[in-house]
C-alpha positions in Angstrom: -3.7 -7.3 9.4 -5.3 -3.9 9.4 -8.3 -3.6 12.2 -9.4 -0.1 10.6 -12.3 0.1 8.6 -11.8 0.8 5.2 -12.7 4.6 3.7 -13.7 3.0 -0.4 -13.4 0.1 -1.8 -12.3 -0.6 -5.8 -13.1 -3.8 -7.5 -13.8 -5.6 -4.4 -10.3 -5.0 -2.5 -10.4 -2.7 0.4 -8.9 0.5 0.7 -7.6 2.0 3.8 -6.4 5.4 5.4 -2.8 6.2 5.5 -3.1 6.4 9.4 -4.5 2.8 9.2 -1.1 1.2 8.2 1.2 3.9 9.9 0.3 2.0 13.1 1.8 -0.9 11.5 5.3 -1.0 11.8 6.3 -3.9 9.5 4.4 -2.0 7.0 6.0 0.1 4.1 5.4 2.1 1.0 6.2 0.1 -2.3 4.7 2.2 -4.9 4.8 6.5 -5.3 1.9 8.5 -4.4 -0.8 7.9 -7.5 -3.3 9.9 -8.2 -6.5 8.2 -7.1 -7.7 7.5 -10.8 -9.6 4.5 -11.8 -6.6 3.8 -14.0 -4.1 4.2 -10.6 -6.8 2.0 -8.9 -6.6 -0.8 -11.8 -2.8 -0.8 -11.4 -2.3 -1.0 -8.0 -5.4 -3.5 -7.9 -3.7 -5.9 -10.3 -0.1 -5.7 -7.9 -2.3 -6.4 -5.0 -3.3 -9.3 -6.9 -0.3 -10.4 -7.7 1.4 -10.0 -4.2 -1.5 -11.3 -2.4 -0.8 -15.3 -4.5 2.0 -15.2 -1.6 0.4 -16.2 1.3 3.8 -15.4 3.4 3.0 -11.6 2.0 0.6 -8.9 3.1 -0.5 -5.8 1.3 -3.0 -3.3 1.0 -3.7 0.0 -1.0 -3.9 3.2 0.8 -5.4 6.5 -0.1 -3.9 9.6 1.3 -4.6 13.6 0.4 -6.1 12.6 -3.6 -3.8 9.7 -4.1 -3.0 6.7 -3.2 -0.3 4.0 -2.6 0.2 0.1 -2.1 2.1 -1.0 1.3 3.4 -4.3 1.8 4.6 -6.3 4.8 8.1 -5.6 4.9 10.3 -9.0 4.2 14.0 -7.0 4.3 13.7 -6.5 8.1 13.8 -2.8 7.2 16.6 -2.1 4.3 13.7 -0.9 2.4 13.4 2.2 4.7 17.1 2.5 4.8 17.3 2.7 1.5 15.0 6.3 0.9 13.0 7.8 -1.3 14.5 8.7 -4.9 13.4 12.3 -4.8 15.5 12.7 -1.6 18.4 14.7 -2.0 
């Protein structure tokens, strides 16, 4: 997985830099950009939770610039990418 150490932790789950997973390419974005709030934290900690009782998938929350993010392996052998972001244009 990720070889980086991690920056925090919250509830016992590790939290990494965005420049930790970017070197990962079968890595992408799943959630938006949350602020980094212990309520953001609790939600992102219970998906990581829940996606973690797959043992075929990999994730792992990510703080970048005040907020933060949950990145999972990437099982669509990239049509998630493809697809974009919704606030694209």
């Amino acid at each position: 997985m990720i070889v980086a150490k991690p920056i925090m932790q919250f509830d016992g789950i590790d939290i990494f830099q965005l420049r930790d997973v970017e070197a990962k390419k079968n890595m992408v974005r799943l959630t938006k950009w949350l602020p980094a709030t212990n309520q953001e934290f609790g939600y992102l900690a219970k998906e990581y939770g829940r996606i973690r009782e797959d043992a075929t998938r990999q994730c792992v929350i990510v703080y970048w610039c005040g907020k933060v993010a949950l990145y999972v392996n990437d099982i669509t052998e990239g049509a998630f990418d493809r697809m974009g972001d919704e606030n694209e244009t």
